[in-house]
Backbone as CSV, one residue per row, in Angstrom:
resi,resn,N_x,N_y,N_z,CA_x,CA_y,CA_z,C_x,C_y,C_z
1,UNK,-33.209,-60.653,-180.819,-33.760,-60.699,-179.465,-35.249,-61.073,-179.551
2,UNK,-35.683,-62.014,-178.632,-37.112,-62.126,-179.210,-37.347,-62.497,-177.232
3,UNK,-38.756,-62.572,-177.006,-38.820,-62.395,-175.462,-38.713,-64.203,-174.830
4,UNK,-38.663,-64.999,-175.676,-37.937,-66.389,-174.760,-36.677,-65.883,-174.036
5,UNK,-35.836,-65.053,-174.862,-34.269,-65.115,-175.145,-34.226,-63.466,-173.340
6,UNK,-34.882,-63.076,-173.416,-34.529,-61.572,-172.187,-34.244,-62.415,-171.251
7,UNK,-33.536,-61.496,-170.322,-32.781,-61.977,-169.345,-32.730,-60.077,-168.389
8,UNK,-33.288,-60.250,-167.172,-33.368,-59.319,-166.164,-31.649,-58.536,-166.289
9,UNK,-31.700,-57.213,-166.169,-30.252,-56.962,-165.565,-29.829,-57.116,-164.351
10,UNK,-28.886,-57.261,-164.191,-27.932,-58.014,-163.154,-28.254,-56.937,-161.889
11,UNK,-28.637,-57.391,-160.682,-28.762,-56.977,-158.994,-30.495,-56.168,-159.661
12,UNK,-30.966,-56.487,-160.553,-32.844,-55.917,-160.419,-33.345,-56.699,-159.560
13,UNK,-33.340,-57.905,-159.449,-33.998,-58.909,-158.449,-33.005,-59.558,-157.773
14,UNK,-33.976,-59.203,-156.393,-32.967,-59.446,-154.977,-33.884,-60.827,-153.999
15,UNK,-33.054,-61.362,-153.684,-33.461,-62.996,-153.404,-34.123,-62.274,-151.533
16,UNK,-35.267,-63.004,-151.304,-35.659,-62.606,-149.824,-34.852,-63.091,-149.121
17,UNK,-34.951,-62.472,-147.900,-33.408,-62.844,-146.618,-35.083,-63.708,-145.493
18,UNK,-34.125,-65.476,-145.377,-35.020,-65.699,-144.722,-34.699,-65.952,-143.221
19,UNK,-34.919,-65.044,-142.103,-34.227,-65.354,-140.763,-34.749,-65.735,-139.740
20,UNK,-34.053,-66.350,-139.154,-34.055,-67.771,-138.017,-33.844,-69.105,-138.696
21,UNK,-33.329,-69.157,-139.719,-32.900,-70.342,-139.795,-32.132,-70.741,-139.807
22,UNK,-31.791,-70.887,-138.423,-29.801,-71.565,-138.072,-28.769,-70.063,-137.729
23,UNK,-27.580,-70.796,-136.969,-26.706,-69.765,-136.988,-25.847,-69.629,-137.815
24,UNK,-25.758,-70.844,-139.380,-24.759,-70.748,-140.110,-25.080,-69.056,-141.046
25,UNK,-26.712,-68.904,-140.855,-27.123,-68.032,-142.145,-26.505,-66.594,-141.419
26,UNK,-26.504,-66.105,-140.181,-26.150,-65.065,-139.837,-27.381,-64.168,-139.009
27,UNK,-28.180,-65.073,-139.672,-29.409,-64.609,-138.820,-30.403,-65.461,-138.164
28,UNK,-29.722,-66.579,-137.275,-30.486,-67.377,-136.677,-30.965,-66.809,-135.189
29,UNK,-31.153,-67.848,-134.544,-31.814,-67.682,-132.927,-32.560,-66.208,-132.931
30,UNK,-32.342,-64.931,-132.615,-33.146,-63.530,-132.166,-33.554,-63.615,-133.598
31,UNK,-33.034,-63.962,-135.017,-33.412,-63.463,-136.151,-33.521,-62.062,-136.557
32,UNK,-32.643,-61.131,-135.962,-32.362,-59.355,-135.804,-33.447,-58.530,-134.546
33,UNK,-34.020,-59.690,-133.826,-34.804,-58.678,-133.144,-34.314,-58.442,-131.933
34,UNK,-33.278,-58.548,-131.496,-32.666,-58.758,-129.920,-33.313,-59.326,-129.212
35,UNK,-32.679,-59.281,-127.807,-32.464,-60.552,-126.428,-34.446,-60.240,-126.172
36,UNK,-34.922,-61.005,-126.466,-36.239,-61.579,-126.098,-37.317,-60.032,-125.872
37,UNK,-38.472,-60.116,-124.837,-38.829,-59.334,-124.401,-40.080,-58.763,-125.293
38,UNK,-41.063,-58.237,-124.613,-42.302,-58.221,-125.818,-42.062,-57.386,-127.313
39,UNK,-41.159,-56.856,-127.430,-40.945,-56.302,-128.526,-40.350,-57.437,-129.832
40,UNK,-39.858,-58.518,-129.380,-39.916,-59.596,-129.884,-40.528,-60.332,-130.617
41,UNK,-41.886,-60.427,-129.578,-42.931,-61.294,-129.926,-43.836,-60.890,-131.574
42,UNK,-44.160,-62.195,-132.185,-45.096,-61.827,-133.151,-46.147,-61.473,-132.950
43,UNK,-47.055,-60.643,-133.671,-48.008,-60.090,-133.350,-47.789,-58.410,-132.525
44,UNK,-46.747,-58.673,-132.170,-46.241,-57.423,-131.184,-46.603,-55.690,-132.332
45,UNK,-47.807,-55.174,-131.465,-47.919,-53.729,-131.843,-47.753,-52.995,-130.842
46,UNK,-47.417,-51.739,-130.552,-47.614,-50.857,-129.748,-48.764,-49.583,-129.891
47,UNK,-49.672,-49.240,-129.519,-50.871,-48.216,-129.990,-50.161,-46.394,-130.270
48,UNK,-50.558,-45.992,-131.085,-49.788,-45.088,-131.508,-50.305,-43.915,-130.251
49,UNK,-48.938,-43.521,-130.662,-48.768,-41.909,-128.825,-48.405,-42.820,-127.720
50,UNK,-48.200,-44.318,-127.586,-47.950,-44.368,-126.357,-46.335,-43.935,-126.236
51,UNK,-46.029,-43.800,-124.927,-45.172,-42.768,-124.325,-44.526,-43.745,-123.240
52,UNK,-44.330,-45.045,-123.076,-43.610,-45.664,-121.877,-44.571,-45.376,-120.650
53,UNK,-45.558,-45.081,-120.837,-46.105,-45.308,-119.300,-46.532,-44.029,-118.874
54,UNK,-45.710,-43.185,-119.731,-45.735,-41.625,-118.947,-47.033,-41.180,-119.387
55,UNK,-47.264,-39.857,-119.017,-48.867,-39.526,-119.005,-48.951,-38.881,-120.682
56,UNK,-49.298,-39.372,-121.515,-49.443,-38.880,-122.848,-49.647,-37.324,-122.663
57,UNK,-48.614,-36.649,-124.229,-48.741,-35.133,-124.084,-50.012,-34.817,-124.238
58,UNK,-51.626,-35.771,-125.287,-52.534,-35.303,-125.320,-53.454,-35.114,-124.039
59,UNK,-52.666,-36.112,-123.081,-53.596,-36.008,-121.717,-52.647,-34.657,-120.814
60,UNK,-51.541,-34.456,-121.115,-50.662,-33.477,-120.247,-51.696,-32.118,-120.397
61,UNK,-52.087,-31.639,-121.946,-52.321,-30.611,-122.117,-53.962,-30.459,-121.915
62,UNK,-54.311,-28.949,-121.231,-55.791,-28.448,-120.885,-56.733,-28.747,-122.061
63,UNK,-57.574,-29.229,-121.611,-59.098,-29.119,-122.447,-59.401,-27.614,-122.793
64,UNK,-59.690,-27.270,-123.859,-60.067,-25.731,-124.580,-61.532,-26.068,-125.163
65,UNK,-62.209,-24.788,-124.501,-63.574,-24.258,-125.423,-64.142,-25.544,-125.058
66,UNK,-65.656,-25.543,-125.632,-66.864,-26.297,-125.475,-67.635,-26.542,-126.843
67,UNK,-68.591,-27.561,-126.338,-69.289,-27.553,-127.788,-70.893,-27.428,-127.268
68,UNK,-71.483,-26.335,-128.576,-72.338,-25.554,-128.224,-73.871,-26.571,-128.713
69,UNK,-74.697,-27.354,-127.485,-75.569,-27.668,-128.028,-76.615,-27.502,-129.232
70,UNK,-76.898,-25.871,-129.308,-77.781,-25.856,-129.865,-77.261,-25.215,-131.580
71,UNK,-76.235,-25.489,-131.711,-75.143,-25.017,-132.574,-75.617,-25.630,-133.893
72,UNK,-75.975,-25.040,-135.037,-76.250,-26.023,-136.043,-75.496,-25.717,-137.147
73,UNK,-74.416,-26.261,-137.963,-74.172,-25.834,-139.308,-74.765,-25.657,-140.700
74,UNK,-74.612,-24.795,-141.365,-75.093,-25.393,-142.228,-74.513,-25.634,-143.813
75,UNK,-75.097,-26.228,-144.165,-74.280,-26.452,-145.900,-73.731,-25.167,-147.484
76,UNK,-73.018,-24.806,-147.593,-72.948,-23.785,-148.143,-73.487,-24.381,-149.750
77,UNK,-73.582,-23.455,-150.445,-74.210,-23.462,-151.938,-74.084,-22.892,-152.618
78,UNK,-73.570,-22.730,-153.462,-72.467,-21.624,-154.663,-74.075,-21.091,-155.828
79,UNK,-74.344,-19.966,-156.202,-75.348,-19.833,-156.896,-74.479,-20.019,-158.395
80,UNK,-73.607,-20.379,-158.899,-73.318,-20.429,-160.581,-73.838,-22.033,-160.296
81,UNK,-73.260,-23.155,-159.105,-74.005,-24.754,-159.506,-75.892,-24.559,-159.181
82,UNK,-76.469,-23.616,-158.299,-78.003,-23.578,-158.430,-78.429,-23.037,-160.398
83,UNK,-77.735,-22.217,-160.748,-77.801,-21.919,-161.835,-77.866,-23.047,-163.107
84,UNK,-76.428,-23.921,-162.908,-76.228,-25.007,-163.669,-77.190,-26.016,-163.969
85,UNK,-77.787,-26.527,-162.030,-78.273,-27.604,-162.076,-79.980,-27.417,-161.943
86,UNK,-80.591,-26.233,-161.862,-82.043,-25.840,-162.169,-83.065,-25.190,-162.911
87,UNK,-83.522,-25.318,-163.472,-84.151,-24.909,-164.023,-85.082,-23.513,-164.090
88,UNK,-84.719,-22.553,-165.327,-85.571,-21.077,-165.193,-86.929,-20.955,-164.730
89,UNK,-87.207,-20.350,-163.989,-88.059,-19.991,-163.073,-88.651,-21.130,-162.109
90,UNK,-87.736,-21.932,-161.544,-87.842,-23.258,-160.791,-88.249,-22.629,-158.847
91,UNK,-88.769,-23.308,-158.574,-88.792,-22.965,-156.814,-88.282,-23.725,-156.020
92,UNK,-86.546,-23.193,-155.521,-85.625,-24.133,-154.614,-85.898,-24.341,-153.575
93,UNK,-85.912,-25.773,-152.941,-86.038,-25.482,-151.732,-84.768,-26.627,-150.991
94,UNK,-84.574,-26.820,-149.927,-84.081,-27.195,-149.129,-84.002,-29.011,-149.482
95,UNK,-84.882,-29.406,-149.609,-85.108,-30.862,-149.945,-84.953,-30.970,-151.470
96,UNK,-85.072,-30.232,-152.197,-84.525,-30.283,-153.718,-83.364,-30.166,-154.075
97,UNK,-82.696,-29.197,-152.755,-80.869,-28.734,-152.994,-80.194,-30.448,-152.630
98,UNK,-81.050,-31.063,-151.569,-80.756,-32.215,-151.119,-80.579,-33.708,-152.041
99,UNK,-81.981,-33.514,-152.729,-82.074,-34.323,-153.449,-81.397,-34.830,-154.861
100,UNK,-80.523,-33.011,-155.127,-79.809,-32.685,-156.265,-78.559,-33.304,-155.866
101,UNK,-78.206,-33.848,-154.552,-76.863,-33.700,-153.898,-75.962,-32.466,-153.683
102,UNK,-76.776,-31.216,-153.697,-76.067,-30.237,-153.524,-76.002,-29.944,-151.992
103,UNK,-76.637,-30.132,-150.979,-76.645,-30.259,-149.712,-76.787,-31.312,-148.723
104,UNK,-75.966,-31.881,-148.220,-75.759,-32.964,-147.321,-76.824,-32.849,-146.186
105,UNK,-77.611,-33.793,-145.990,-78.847,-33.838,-144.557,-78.708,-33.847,-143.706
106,UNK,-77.233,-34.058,-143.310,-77.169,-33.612,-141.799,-76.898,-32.498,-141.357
107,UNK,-76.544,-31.618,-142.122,-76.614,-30.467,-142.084,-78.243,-29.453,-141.505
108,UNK,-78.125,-28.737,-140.481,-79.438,-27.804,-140.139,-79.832,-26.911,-141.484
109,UNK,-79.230,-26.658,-142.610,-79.674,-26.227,-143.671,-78.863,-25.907,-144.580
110,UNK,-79.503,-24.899,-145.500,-78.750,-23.787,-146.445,-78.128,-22.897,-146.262
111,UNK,-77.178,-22.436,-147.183,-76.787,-21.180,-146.552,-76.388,-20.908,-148.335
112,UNK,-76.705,-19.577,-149.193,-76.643,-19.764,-150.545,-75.085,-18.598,-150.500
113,UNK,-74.369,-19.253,-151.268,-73.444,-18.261,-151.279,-72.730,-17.309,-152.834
114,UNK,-72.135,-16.815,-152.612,-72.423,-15.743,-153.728,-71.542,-15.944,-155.350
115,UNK,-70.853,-16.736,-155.332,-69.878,-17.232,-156.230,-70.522,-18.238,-157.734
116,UNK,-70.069,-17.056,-158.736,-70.508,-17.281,-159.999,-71.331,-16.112,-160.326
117,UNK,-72.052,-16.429,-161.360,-73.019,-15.639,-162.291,-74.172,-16.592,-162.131
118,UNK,-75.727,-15.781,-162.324,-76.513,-16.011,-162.282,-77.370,-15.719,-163.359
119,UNK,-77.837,-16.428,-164.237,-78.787,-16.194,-165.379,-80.044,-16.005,-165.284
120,UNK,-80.402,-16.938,-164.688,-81.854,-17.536,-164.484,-82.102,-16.878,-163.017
121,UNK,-83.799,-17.111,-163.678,-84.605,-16.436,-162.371,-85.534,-17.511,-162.010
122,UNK,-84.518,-17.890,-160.300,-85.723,-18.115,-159.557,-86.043,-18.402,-158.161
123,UNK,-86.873,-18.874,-157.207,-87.088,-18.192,-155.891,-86.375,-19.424,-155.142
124,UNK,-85.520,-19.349,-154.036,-85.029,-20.260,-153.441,-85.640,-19.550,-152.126
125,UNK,-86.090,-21.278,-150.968,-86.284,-20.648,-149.987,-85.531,-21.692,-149.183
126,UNK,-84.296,-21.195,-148.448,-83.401,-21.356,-147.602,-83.183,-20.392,-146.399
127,UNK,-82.452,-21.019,-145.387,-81.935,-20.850,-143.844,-80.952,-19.510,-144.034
128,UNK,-80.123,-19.583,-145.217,-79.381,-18.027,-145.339,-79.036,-17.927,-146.759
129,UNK,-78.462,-16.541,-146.964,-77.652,-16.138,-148.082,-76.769,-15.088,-147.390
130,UNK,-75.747,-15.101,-148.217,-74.882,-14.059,-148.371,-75.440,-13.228,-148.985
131,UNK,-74.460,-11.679,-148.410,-75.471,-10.358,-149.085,-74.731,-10.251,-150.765
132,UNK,-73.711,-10.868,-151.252,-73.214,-11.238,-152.562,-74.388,-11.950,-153.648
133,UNK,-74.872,-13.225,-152.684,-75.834,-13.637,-153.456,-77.508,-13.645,-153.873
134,UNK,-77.609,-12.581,-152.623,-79.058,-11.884,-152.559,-78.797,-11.165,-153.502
135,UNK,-77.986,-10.191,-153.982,-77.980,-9.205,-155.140,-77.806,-9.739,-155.954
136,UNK,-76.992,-10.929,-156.487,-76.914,-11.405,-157.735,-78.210,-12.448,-158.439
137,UNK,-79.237,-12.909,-157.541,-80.286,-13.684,-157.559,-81.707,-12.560,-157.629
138,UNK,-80.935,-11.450,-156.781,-82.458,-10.558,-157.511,-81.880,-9.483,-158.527
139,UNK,-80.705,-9.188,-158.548,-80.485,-8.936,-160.014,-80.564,-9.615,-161.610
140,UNK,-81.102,-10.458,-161.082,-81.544,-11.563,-162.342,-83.188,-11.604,-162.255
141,UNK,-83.566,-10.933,-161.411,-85.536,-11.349,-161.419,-85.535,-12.471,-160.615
142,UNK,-84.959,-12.829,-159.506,-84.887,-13.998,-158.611,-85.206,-13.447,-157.459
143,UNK,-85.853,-14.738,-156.512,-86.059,-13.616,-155.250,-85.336,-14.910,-153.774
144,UNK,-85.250,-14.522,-153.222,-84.302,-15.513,-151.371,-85.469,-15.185,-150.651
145,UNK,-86.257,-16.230,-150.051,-86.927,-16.420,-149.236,-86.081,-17.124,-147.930
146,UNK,-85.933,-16.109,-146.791,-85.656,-16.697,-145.661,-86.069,-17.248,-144.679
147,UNK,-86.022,-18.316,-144.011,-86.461,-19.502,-143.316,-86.000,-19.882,-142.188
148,UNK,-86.620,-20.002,-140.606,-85.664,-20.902,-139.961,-85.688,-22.294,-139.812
149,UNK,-84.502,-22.544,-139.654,-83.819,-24.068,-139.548,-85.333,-24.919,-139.041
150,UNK,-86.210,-24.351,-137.805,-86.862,-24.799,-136.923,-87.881,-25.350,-138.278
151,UNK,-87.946,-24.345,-139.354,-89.791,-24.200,-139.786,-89.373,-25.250,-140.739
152,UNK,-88.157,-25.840,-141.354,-88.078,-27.186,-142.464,-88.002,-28.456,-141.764
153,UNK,-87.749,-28.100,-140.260,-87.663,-29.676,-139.508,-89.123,-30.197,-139.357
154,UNK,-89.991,-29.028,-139.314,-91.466,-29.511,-138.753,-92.206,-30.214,-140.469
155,UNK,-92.129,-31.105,-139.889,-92.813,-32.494,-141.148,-93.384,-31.898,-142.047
156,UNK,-92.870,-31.060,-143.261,-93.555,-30.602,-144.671,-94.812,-29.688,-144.523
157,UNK,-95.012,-29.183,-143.056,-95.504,-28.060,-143.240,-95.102,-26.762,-143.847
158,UNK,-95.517,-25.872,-144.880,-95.361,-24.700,-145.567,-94.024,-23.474,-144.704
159,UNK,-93.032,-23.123,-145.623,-92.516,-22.552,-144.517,-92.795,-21.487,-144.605
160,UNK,-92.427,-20.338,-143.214,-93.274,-19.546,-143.051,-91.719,-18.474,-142.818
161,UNK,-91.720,-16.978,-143.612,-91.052,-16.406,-144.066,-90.591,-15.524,-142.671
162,UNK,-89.686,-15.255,-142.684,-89.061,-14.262,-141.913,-88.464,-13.321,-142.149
163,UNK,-89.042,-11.887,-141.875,-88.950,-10.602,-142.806,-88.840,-9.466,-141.295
């Protein structure tokens, strides 16, 4: 056997069915799509959920709850990756978690959360912590400086602690 000599097994490859051509093939004139009508036509899509006309179930059913203008999320932050990715006795802040890619910018801030071990000591000043990761960051000689959202938006002025 050498690969000039292979030969496919028998029904692996299936010949394309080409229709509308003629009525001898079996699939001429409609070509399987029935008696005319826009469902016919090429190009023919329909937009998904439509319903024949009728009033879509997403429009049938009530509007719920609101969205809260002044509502801000913010980015969570595991202290074993602050651990990983900074350096002993380093000073975190908000634009460094950012810059690390550990916090996304559209986000209104930080929020440090408590998952992992903590080695290293050092001062992060963020929008929140969990009470998990306040103890595990000053049980290491680390300290959480808390911040609001308001005092990191104002253009690189010093932030100012909230106690």
């Amino acid at each position: 056997m050498e690969l000039h000599s292979l030969k496919s097994a028998p029904h692996t490859r299936k010949n394309r069915k080409r229709v509308g051509r003629g009525h001898g093939s079996g699939w001429g004139k409609t070509a399987g799509r029935g008696h005319g009508g826009q469902k016919s036509r090429a190009g023919y899509s329909q937009r998904p959920a439509f319903e024949g006309g009728q009033m879509p179930l997403a429009r049938r059913l009530p509007k719920r709850g609101f969205y809260h203008e002044k509502r801000f999320a913010l980015a969570g932050v595991n202290v074993d990756v602050i651990n990983d990715v900074f350096e002993d006795g380093a000073e975190i802040t908000w634009e460094m978690l950012q810059d690390a890619r550990l916090a996304k910018r559209e986000r209104g801030g930080v929020k440090v959360l408590g998952r992992g071990e903590v080695q290293k000591r050092f001062t992060l000043i963020v929008q929140a912590a969990s009470a998990s990761a306040l103890k595990k960051i000053e049980d290491a000689g680390g300290k959480v400086v808390i911040v609001s959202a308001a005092t990191i938006e104002s253009d690189g002025e010093e932030a100012v602690a909230q106690e």
